[in-house]
Backbone as JSON, one array per atom type, in Angstrom:
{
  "sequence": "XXXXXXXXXXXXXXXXXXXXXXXXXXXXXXXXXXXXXXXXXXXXXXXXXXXXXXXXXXXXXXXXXXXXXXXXXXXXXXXXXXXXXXXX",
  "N": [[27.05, 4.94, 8.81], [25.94, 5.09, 5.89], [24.0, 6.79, 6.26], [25.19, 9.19, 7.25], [26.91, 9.75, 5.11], [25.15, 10.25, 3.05], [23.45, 12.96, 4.6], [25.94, 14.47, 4.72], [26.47, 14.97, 1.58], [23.88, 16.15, 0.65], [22.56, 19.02, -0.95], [21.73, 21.95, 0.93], [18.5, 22.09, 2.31], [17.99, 20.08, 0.95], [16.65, 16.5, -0.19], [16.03, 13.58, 0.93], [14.96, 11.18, 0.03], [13.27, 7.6, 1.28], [12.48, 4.39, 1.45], [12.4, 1.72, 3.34], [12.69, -1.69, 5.02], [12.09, -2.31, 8.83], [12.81, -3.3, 12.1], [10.79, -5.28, 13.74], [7.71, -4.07, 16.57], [9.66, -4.21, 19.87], [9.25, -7.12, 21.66], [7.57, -8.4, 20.18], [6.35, -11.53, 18.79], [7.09, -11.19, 15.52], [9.35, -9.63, 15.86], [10.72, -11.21, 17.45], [11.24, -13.04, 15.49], [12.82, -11.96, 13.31], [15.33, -11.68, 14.67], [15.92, -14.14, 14.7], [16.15, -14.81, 12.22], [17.96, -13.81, 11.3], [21.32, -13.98, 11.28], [21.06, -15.99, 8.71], [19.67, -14.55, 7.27], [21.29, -12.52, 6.7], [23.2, -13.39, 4.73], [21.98, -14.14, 2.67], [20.67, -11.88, 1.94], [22.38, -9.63, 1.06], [24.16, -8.44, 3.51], [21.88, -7.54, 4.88], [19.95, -6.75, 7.15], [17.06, -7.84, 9.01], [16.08, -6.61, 11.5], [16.86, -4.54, 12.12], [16.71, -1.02, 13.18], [16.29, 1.14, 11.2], [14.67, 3.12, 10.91], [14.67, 4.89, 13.3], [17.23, 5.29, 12.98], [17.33, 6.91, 10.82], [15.77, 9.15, 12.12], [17.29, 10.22, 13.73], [20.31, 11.06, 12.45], [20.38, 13.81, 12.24], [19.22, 15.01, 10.38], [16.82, 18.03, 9.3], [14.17, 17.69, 9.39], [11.83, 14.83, 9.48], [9.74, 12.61, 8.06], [7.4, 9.99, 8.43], [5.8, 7.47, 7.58], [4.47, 4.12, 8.91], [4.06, 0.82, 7.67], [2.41, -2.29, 6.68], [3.48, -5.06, 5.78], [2.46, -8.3, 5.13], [2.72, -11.45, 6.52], [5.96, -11.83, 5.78], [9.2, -11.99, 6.7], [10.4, -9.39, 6.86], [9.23, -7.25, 7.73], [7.63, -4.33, 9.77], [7.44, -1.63, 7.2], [8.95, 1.56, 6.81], [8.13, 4.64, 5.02], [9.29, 7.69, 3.39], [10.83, 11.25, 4.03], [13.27, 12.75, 4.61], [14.78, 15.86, 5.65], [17.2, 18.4, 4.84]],
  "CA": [[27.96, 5.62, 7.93], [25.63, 5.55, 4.77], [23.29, 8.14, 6.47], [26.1, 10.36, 7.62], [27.59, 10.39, 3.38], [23.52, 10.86, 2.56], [23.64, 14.3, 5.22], [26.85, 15.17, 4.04], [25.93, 15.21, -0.4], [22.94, 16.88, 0.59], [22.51, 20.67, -0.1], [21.01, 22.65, 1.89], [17.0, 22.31, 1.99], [17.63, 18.75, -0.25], [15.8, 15.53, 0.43], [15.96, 12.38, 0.85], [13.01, 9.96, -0.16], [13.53, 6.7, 1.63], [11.43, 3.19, 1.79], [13.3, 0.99, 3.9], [12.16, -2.47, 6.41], [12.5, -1.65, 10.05], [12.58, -3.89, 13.12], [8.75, -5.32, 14.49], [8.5, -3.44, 17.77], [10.33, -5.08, 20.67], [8.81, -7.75, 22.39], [6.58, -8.94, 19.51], [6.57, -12.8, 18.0], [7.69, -11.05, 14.42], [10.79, -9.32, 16.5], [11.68, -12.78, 17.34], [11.5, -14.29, 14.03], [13.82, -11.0, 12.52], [16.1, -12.31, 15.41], [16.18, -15.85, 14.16], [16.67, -15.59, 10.98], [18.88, -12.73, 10.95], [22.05, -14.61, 10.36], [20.87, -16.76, 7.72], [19.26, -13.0, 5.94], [22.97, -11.66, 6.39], [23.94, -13.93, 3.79], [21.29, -14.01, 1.0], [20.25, -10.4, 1.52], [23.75, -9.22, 0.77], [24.19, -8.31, 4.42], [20.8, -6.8, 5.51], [19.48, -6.6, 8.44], [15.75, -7.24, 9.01], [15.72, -6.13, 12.56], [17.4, -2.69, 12.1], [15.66, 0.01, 13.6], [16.33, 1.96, 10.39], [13.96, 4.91, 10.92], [15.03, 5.55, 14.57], [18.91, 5.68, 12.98], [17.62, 8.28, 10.47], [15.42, 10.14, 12.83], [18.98, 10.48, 14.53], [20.88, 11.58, 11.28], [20.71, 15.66, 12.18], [18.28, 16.1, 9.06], [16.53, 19.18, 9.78], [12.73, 17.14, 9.35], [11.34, 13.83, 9.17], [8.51, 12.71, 8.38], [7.64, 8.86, 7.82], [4.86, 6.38, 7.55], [4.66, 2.92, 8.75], [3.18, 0.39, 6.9], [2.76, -3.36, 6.77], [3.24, -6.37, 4.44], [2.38, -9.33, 5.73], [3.66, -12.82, 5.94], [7.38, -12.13, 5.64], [9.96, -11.22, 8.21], [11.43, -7.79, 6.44], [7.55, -6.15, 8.09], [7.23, -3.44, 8.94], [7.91, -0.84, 6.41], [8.79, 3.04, 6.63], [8.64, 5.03, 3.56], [9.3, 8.98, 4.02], [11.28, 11.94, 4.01], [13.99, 13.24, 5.29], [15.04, 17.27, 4.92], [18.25, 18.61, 5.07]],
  "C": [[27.25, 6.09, 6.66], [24.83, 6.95, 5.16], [23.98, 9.32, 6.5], [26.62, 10.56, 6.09], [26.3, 10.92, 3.05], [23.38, 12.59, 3.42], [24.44, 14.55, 4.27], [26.78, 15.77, 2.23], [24.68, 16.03, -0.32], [23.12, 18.15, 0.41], [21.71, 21.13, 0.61], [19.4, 22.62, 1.6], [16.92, 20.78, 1.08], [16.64, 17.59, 0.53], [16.11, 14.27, 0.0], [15.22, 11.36, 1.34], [13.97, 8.54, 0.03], [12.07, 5.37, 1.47], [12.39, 2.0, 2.16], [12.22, -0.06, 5.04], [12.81, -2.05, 7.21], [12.37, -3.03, 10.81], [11.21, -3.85, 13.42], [9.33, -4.56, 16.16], [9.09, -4.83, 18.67], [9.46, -5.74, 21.33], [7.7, -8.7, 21.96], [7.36, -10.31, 18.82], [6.98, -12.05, 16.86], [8.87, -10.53, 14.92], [11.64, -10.14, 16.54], [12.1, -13.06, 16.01], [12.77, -13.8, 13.3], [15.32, -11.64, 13.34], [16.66, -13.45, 14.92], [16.76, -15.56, 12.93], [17.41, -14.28, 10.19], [20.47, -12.96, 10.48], [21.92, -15.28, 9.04], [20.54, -15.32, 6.15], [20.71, -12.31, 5.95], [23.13, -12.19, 4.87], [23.26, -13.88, 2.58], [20.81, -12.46, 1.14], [21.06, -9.29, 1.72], [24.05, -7.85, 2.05], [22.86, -7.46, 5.38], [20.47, -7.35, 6.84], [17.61, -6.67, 9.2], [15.24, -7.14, 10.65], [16.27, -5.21, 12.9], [16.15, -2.07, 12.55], [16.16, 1.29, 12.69], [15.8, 3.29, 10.69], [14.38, 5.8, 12.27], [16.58, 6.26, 14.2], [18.81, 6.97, 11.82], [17.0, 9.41, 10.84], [16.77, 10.87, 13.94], [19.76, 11.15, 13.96], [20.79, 13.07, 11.36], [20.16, 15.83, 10.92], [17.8, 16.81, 10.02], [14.8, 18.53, 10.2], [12.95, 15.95, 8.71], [10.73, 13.04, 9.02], [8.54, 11.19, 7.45], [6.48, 8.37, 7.78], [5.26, 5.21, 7.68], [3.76, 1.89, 8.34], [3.74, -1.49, 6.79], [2.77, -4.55, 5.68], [3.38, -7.37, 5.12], [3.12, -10.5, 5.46], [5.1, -12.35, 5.36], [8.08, -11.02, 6.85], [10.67, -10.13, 8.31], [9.77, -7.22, 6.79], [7.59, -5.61, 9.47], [8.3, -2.6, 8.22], [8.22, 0.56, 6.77], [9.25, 3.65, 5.3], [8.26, 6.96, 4.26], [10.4, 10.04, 3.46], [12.17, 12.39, 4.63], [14.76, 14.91, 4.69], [16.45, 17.44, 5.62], [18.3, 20.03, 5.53]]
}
Protein backbone atom coordinates (compact mmCIF):
# COMPACT_ATOMS: atom_id res chain seq x y z
CA UNK A 1 0.00 0.00 0.00
CA UNK A 2 2.88 2.50 0.94
CA UNK A 3 4.45 1.99 -2.57
CA UNK A 4 1.17 2.32 -4.39
CA UNK A 5 0.54 6.21 -2.21
CA UNK A 6 4.57 6.73 -3.14
CA UNK A 7 3.43 6.04 -7.30
CA UNK A 8 0.42 7.81 -6.81
CA UNK A 9 2.17 11.62 -5.08
CA UNK A 10 4.63 11.23 -7.63
CA UNK A 11 4.61 13.59 -10.71
CA UNK A 12 5.39 12.63 -13.65
CA UNK A 13 9.31 11.98 -14.28
CA UNK A 14 9.66 12.32 -10.05
CA UNK A 15 11.78 10.01 -7.96
CA UNK A 16 12.01 8.17 -5.38
CA UNK A 17 15.42 7.61 -3.48
CA UNK A 18 15.06 4.55 -1.33
CA UNK A 19 17.58 2.54 1.19
CA UNK A 20 15.69 -0.16 2.57
CA UNK A 21 16.81 -4.11 4.21
CA UNK A 22 15.67 -6.88 1.95
CA UNK A 23 15.33 -10.61 2.56
CA UNK A 24 18.99 -12.88 2.34
CA UNK A 25 18.32 -14.88 -0.79
CA UNK A 26 16.23 -18.01 -0.25
CA UNK A 27 17.77 -20.94 0.97
CA UNK A 28 20.66 -19.20 2.79
CA UNK A 29 21.53 -19.71 6.81
CA UNK A 30 20.88 -15.63 7.12
CA UNK A 31 17.22 -16.32 5.38
CA UNK A 32 16.70 -18.60 8.21
CA UNK A 33 17.73 -16.43 10.95
CA UNK A 34 15.29 -13.32 9.27
CA UNK A 35 12.71 -16.24 9.63
CA UNK A 36 13.40 -16.81 13.28
CA UNK A 37 13.50 -13.85 14.58
CA UNK A 38 10.94 -12.26 12.59
CA UNK A 39 8.26 -12.30 15.18
CA UNK A 40 10.23 -11.13 17.96
CA UNK A 41 11.58 -7.96 15.13
CA UNK A 42 7.69 -7.34 14.59
CA UNK A 43 7.59 -6.04 17.93
CA UNK A 44 10.71 -3.90 18.65
CA UNK A 45 11.08 -2.75 15.06
CA UNK A 46 7.66 -1.18 15.13
CA UNK A 47 6.39 -3.90 12.82
CA UNK A 48 9.26 -4.49 10.28
CA UNK A 49 9.94 -7.09 8.51
CA UNK A 50 13.54 -8.27 7.99
CA UNK A 51 12.72 -10.86 5.45
CA UNK A 52 10.67 -8.66 3.03
CA UNK A 53 11.67 -8.88 -0.36
CA UNK A 54 11.35 -5.07 -0.48
CA UNK A 55 13.12 -4.38 -3.81
CA UNK A 56 11.28 -7.16 -5.74
CA UNK A 57 7.80 -5.31 -4.29
CA UNK A 58 9.15 -2.01 -5.72
CA UNK A 59 10.56 -3.43 -8.87
CA UNK A 60 6.72 -4.39 -9.14
CA UNK A 61 5.34 -0.84 -8.23
CA UNK A 62 4.73 0.29 -12.21
CA UNK A 63 7.63 2.98 -11.74
CA UNK A 64 8.73 3.63 -15.12
CA UNK A 65 12.80 2.65 -14.00
CA UNK A 66 14.67 1.10 -11.35
CA UNK A 67 17.74 0.98 -10.65
CA UNK A 68 19.25 -0.44 -7.25
CA UNK A 69 22.37 -1.66 -5.59
CA UNK A 70 22.84 -4.37 -3.16
CA UNK A 71 25.01 -4.10 -0.47
CA UNK A 72 26.00 -5.81 2.76
CA UNK A 73 26.43 -5.14 6.50
CA UNK A 74 27.45 -7.76 8.31
CA UNK A 75 26.68 -9.47 11.54
CA UNK A 76 23.03 -8.50 11.89
CA UNK A 77 19.90 -10.05 10.52
CA UNK A 78 18.31 -6.73 8.66
CA UNK A 79 21.52 -7.79 5.65
CA UNK A 80 21.25 -7.29 2.84
CA UNK A 81 20.70 -3.78 1.86
CA UNK A 82 19.23 -2.04 -1.42
CA UNK A 83 19.67 1.57 -1.81
CA UNK A 84 18.37 3.11 -5.30
CA UNK A 85 16.01 4.72 -7.43
CA UNK A 86 12.94 4.50 -8.53
CA UNK A 87 11.40 6.83 -11.64
CA UNK A 88 8.06 7.65 -12.16
Amino acid sequence: MALSEIHRVLKPGGKFVFIEHVAAPRGTFMRACQRVVRPAWRLVADGGHPDRETYTSIVRANFRQVDGDCFYIYNTFVSPHVAGVARK
